[in-house]
C-alpha positions as CSV (number, residue, x, y, z in Angstrom):
1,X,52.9,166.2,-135.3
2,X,49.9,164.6,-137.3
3,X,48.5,166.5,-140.1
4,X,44.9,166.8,-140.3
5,X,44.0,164.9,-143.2
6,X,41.9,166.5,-146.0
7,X,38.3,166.0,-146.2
8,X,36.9,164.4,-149.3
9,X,33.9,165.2,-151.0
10,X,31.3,163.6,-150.4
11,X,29.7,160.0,-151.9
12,X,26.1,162.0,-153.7
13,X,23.3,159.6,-154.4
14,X,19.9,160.0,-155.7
15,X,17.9,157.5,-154.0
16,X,14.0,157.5,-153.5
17,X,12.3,158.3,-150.2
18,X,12.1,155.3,-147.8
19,X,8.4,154.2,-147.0
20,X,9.3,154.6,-143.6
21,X,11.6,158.0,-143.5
22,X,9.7,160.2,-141.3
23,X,9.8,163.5,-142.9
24,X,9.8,166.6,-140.0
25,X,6.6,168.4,-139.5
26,X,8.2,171.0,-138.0
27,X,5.4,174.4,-137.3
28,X,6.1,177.3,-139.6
29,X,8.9,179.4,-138.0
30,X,7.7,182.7,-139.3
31,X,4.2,183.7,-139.9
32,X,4.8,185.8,-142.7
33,X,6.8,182.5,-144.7
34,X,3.5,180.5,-146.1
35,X,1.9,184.1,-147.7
36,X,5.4,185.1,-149.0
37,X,5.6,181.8,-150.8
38,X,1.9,181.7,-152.3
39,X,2.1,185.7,-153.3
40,X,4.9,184.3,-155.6
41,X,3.0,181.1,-156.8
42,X,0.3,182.8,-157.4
43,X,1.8,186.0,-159.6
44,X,3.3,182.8,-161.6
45,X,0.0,180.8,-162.0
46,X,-1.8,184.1,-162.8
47,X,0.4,185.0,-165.6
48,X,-0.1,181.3,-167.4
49,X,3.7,180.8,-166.3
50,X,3.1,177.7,-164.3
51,X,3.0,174.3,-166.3
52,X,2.3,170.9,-165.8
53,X,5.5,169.7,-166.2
54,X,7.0,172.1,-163.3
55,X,7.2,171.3,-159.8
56,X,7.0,174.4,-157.5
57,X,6.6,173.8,-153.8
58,X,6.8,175.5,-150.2
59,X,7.8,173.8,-147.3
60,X,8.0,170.5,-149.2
61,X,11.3,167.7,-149.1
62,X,13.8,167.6,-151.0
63,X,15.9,164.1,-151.0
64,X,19.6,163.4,-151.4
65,X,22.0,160.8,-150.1
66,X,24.9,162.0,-148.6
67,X,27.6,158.9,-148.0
68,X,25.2,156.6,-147.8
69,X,22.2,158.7,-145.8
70,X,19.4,159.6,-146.8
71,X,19.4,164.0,-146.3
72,X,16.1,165.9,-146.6
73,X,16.0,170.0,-146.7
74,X,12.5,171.6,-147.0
75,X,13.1,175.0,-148.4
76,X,10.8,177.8,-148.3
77,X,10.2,177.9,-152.0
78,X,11.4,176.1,-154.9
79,X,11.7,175.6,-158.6
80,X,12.0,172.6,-161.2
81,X,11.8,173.1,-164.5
82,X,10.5,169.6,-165.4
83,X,9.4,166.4,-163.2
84,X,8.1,163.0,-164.5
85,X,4.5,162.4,-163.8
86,X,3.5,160.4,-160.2
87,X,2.3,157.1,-161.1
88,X,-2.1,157.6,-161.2
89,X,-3.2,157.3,-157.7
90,X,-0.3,158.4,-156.1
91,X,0.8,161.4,-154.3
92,X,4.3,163.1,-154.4
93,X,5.0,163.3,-150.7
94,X,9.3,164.4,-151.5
95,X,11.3,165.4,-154.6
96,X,14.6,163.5,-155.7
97,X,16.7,165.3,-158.5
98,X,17.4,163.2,-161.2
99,X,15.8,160.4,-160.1
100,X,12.5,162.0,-160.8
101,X,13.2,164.7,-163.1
102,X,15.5,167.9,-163.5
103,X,17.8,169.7,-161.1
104,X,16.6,172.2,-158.9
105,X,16.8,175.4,-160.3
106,X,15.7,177.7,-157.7
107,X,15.6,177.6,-153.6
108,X,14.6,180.5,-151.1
109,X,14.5,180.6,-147.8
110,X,13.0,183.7,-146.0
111,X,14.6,184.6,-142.7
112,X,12.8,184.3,-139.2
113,X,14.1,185.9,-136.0
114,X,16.3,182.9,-135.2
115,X,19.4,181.3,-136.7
116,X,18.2,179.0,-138.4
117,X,21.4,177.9,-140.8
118,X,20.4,179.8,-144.1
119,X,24.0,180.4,-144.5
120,X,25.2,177.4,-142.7
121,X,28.3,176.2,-144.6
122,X,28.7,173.4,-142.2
123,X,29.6,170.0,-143.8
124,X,28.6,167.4,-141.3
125,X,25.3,166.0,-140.0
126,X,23.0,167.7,-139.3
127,X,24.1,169.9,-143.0
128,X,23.6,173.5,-143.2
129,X,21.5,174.4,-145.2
130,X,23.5,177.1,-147.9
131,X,26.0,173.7,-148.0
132,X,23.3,171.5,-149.1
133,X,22.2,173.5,-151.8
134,X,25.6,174.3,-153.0
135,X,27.4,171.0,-152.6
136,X,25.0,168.7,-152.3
137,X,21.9,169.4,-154.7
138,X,24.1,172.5,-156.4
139,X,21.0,174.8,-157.1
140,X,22.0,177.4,-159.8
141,X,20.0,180.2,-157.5
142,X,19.5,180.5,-153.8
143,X,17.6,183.1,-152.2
144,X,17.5,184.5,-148.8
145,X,14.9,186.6,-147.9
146,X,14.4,188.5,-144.4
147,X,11.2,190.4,-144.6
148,X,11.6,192.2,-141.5
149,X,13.8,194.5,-143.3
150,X,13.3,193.7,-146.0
151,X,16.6,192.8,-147.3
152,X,17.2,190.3,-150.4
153,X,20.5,188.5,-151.5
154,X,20.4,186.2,-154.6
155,X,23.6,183.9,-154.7
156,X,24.8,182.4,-158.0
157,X,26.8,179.0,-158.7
158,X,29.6,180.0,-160.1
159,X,32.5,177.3,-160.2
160,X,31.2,175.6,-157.4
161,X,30.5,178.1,-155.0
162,X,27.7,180.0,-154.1
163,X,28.6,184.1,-155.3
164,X,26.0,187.3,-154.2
165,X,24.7,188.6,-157.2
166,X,24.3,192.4,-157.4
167,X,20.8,193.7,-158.1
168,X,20.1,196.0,-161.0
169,X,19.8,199.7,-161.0
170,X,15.8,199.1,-159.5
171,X,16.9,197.2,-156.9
172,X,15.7,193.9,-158.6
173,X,17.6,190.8,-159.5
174,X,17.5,188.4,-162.8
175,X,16.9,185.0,-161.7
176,X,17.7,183.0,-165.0
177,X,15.8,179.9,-164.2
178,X,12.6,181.5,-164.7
179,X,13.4,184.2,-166.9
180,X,12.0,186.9,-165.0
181,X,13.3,189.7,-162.1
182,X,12.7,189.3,-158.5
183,X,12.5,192.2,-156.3
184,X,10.7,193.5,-152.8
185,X,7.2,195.3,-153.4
186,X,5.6,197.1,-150.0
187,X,1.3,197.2,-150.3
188,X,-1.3,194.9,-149.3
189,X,-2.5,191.4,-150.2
190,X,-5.0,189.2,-148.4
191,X,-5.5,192.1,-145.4
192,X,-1.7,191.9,-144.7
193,X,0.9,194.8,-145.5
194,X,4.3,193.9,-145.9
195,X,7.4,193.7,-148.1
196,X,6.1,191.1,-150.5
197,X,8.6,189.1,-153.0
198,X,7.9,189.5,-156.6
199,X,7.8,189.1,-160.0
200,X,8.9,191.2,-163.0
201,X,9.1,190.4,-166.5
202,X,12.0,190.9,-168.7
203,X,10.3,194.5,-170.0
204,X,10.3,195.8,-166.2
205,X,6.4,194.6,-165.9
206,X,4.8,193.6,-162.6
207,X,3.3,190.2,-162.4
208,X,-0.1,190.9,-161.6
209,X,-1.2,188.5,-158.4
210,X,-4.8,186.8,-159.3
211,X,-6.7,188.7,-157.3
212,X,-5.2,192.1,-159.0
213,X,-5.3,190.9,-162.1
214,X,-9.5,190.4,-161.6
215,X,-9.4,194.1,-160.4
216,X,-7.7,194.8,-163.6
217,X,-9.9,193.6,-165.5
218,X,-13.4,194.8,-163.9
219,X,-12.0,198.6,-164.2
220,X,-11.1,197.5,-167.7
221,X,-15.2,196.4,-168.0
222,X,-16.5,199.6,-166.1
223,X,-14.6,202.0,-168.5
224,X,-15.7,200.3,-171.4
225,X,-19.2,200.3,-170.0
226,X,-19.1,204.1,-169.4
227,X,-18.1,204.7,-173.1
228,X,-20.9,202.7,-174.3
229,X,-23.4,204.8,-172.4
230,X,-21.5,207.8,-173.4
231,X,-21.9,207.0,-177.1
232,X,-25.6,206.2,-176.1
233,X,-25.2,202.3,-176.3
234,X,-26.8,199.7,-173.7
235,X,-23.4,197.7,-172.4
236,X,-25.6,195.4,-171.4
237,X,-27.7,194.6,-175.0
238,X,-23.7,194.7,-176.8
């Protein structure tokens, strides 16, 4: 009887895009993905959260070589803490770790109707996905997100491997990386109702999105302006 022989871990390398790597323009497998991912870009950029040393990105490559091939997952969102600049005139068209700055530190993928290898552990070509970010690129967080019901798991690395993090008592989760709680929020934005991702901070405050914040700030403007008039002040001679 032959005994399967163990598989070893895999050769990791951290090699720049080829010129001619054709990355997939695969179309957007959910409609709801690209305004999930803004909403939370744009709560971040709102609250002067966002800068210019991070790289945050939506359907965009991220590179690895895996024994000796060169691997590219596109996430659904993503985190880095700190990237070197682009040379001037150039365009960042892919993200290698540590070739061009930090880890990782946060992945999320939201859910469509089809299998689409979220939680793929499978360590072969073509690699599943929850495998490439534990193994391969070991992101500290990974998020899956189904919006159709709404349902959020945030996985920790813990000793190598990928463990479900249990939300706090408000159903939110602390996602370290960015110092901050993520949870699901049901209202409007940009005409479309649904379960939105978002942002609190550490004090249980929403992250306003840019477009609330504005709101926020004209009732803010309109009650001052009513006080003025009450006291029998011009708002618009102050």
């Amino acid at each position: 009887m032959v005994q399967a022989q163990p598989r070893t871990s895999p050769t990791i390398t951290w090699p720049p895009l080829p010129d001619d790597f054709h990355l997939i323009d695969d179309p957007v497998e959910n409609i709801q993905q690209p305004p999930l991912a803004a909403a939370l870009t744009d709560a971040l950029g709102a609250a002067q959260r966002i800068r210019p040393e991070m790289l945050i990105g939506s359907n965009f490559g991220l590179v690895a070589g895996v024994d000796g091939e060169t691997v590219v997952k596109a996430p659904d969102w993503f985190y880095v803490p700190r990237v070197n600049p682009v040379p001037e005139g150039m365009v960042r068209r892919s993200y290698t770790p540590r070739l061009e700055g930090d880890p990782v530190a946060v992945v999320m993928e939201f859910l469509s109707a089809d299998d689409n290898g979220e939680l793929s552990i499978r360590s072969i070509v073509p690699y599943g996905k929850l495998y490439f970010y534990e193994q391969i690129l070991q992101v500290p967080t990974y998020v899956i997100y189904a919006p159709q019901r709404a349902r959020l798991e945030v996985r920790h690395l813990q000793n190598g491997r990928y463990e479900l993090q249990p939300p706090d008592a408000t159903g939110r989760f602390w996602i370290e990386p960015l110092g901050l709680f993520l949870g699901v929020w049901y209202g409007e934005r940009l005409a479309q109702n649904l379960s939105w991702l978002r942002w609190w901070d550490a004090d249980g405050n929403l992250l306003l999105w840019s477009a609330e914040q504005a709101e926020a700030e004209r009732q803010r403007a309109d009650r001052l302006a009513e006080l003025l008039r009450a006291q029998g002040i011009d708002p618009d001679q102050v």
